[in-house]
N, C-alpha and C positions, 0 to 999 in steps of 0.2 A: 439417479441420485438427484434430489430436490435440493439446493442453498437455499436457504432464508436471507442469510446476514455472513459477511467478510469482516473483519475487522480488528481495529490492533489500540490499544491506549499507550498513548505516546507522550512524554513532556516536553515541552515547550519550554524553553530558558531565553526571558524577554530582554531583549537590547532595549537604548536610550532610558526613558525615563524612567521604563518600572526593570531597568536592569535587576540583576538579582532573584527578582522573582519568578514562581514557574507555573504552567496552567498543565491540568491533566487535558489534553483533546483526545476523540477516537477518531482513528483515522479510516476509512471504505474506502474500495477500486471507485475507479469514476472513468466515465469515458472519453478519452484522450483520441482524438484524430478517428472516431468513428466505430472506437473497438475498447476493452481495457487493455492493459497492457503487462506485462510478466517481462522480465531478464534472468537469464542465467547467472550466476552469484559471480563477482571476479572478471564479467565482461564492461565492466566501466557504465556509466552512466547516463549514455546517451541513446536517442530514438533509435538509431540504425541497427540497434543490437535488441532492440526490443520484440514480443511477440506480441502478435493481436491473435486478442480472445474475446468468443461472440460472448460468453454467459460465466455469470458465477461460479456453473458448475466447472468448465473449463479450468477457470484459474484456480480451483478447490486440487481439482486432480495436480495441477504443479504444487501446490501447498504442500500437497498428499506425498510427494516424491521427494520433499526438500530439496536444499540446492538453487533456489530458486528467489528473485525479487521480485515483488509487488508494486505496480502503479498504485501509490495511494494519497488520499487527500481528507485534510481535514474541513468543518466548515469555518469557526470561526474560534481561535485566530485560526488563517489558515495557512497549513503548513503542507508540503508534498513533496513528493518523493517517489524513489523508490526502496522498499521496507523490505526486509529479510522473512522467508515465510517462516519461520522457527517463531518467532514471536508473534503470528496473526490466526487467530481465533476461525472456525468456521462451523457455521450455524446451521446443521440438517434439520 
């Protein structure tokens, strides 16, 4: 299995002065501490519960299973997380 592209469009609702307003960004895996990274849905937020993953394809197959969060990052504004695979797109 070949990935081209991960990815999710996501809105942004801006504090301080352009409060109110909201930007569409997309958000991609990006690589965090050497690896991307995936979490099981419900296991909280943090690195220690996180999995490293070498390749796109990797994190497609957790996509593929649902149940499952995504490392992901926007470039500009930028925004990150981790994103629910139910709403992230993936590109053969």
């Amino acid at each position: 299995m070949i990935v081209k592209d991960i990815f999710r469009v996501h809105v942004v609702r801006h504090k301080g002065i352009r409060k109110g307003e909201t930007t569409d960004v997309v958000l991609r895996p990006y690589i965090k501490s050497g690896a991307y990274r995936v979490a099981k849905s419900g296991t909280g937020n943090t690195a220690d519960v996180e999995i490293s993953c070498k390749s796109l394809d990797e994190i497609a197959a957790y996509i593929d299973r649902g149940g499952w969060l995504v490392r992901m990052k926007s470039a500009k504004p930028v925004t990150e997380g981790l994103y629910a695979a139910s709403d992230i797109k993936v590109v053969r």
